[in-house]
C-alpha positions in Angstrom: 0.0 0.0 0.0 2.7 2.6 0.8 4.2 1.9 -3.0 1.1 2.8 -4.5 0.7 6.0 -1.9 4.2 7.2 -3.0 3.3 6.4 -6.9 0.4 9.2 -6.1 2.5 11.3 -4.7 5.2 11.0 -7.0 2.8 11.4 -10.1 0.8 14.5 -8.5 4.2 15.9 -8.4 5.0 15.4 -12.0 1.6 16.4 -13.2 1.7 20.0 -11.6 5.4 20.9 -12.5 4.3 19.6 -16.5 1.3 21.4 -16.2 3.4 24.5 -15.3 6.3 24.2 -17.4 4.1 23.1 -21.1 2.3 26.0 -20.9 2.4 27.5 -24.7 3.4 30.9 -23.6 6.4 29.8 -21.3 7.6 27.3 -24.2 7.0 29.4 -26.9 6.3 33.1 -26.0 4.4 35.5 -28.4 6.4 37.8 -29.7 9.8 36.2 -29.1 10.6 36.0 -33.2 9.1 39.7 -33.5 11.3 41.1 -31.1 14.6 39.4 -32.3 13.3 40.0 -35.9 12.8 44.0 -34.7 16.4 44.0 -33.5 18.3 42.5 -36.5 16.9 44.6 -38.9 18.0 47.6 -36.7 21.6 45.6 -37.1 21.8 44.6 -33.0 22.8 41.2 -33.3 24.2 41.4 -29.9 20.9 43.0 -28.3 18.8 40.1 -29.9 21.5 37.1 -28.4 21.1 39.4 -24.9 17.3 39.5 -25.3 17.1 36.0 -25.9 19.3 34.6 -23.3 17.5 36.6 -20.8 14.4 35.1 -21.6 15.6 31.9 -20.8 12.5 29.7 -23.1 12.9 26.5 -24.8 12.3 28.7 -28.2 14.9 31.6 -26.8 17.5 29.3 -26.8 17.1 27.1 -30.0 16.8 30.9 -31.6 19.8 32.2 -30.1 21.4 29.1 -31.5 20.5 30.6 -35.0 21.1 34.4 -34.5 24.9 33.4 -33.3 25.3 31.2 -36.6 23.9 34.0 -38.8 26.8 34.9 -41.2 27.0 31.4 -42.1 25.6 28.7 -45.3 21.6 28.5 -44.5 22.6 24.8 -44.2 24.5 25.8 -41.3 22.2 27.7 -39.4 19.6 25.3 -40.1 21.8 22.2 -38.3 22.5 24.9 -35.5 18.8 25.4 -35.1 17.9 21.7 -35.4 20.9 20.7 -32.7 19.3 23.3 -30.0 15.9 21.8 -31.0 16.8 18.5 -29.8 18.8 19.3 -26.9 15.5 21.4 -25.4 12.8 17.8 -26.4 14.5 16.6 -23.1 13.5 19.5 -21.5 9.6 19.2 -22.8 9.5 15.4 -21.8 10.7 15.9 -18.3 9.9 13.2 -16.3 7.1 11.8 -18.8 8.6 8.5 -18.1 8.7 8.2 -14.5 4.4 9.3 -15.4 4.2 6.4 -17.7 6.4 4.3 -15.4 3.5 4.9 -12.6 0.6 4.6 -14.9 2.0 0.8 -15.9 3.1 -0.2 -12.4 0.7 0.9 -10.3 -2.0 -1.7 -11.4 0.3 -3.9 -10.5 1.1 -3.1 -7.3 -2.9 -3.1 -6.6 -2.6 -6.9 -8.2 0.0 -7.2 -5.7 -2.3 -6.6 -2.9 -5.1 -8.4 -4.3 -3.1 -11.1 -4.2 -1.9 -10.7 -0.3 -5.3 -10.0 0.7 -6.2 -13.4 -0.6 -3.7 -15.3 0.5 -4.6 -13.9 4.2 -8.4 -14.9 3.5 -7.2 -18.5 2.4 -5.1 -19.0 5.8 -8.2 -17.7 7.1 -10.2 -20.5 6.4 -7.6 -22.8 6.6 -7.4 -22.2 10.3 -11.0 -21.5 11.0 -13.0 -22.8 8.6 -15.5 -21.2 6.5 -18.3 -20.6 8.8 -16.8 -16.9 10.2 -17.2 -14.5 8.1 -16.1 -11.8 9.8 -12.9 -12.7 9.8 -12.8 -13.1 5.5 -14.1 -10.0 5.3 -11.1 -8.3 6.3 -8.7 -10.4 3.8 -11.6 -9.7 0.9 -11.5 -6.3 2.0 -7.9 -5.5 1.8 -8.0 -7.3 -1.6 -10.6 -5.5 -3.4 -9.0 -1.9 -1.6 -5.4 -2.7 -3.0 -7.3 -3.3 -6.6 -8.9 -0.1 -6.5 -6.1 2.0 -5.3 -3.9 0.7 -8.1 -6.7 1.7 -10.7 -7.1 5.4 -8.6 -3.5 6.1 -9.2 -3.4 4.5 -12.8 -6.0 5.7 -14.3 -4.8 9.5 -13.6 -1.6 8.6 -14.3 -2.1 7.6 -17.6 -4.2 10.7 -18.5 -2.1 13.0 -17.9 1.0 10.7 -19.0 -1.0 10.7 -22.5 -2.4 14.3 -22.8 2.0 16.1 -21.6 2.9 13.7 -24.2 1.0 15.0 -26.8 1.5 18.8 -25.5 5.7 18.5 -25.5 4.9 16.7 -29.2 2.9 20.2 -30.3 4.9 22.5 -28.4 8.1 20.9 -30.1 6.2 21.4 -33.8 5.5 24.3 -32.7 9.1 25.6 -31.7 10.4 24.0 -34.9 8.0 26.2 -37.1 9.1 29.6 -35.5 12.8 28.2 -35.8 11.9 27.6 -39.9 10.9 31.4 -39.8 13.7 32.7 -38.4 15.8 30.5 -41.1 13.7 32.3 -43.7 14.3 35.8 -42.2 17.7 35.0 -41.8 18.3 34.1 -45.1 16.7 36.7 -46.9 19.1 39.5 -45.1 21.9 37.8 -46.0 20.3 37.4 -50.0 22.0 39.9 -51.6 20.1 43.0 -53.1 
């Protein structure tokens, strides 16, 4: 029982900090590419690297990755941009694991004391025969709880396992998209007139 009590715990844990950090607007902020757009045209290459390392976002830092490879090949900046990519998806999936780790286990662990709860109700009878009730109950009891509290933490679990999985997957489309724009901004100031 404590194993499934820590799995809650645990997975509560996870759920709030995902549900904090996969927000669109701390992943992604509006404005970011406008404002580092707004400050290369006006030739402050170093004001747009400051602005973006201050901000601190998973998008600030895969842009800064292509604002401090701008004078080079488009091919360049576009490996630059895909490298931060990647190194930030660890940042998105935090702990999405240990979530889907809990959501498989836990059921088991309620299995687990299914299983204990029915080995106590077969001693049970084995040492007092069937005719007291009172004392299955208890085993049967214990059984059918541990079941049930391996579904309560699994079922949540899994939920939320499922639906920050699919938000880190559109948050990371969505930080490669405004990393293609930049790209495509960056190239056309370096087109010549």
């Amino acid at each position: 029982m404590w194993p499934l009590l820590l799995a809650s715990i645990l997975s509560l844990a996870i759920l709030l900090d995902r549900a904090r950090f996969l927000r669109r607007n701390r992943v992604v902020p509006p404005f970011l590419l406008d404002q580092v757009r707004a400050r290369l045209l006006d030739g402050k290459r170093e004001e747009a690297l400051a602005y973006l390392r201050q901000d601190g976002s998973p998008m600030a830092r895969v842009l800064a990755a292509g604002v401090a490879a701008r004078e080079r090949r488009r091919e360049v900046v576009r490996d630059r941009l895909e490298d931060a990519g990647r190194h930030q998806l660890p940042r998105l999936e935090a702990h999405l694991n240990t979530l889907g780790i809990i959501a498989g286990v836990s059921p088991l662990l309620g299995l687990l004391g299914t299983v204990s709860g029915m080995i106590k109700v077969f001693n049970t009878i084995a040492q007092q025969g069937v005719g007291q009730a009172g004392a299955l109950a208890g085993g049967i009891s214990e059984a059918l709880f541990s079941t049930a509290m391996g579904l309560l933490v699994a079922i949540p679990a899994f939920i939320a396992y499922r639906y920050f999985r699919h938000r880190a997957e559109v948050l990371a489309v969505e930080m490669e998209r405004v990393a293609m724009e930049l790209l495509d901004f960056l190239t056309e100031q370096e087109a010549p007139a």
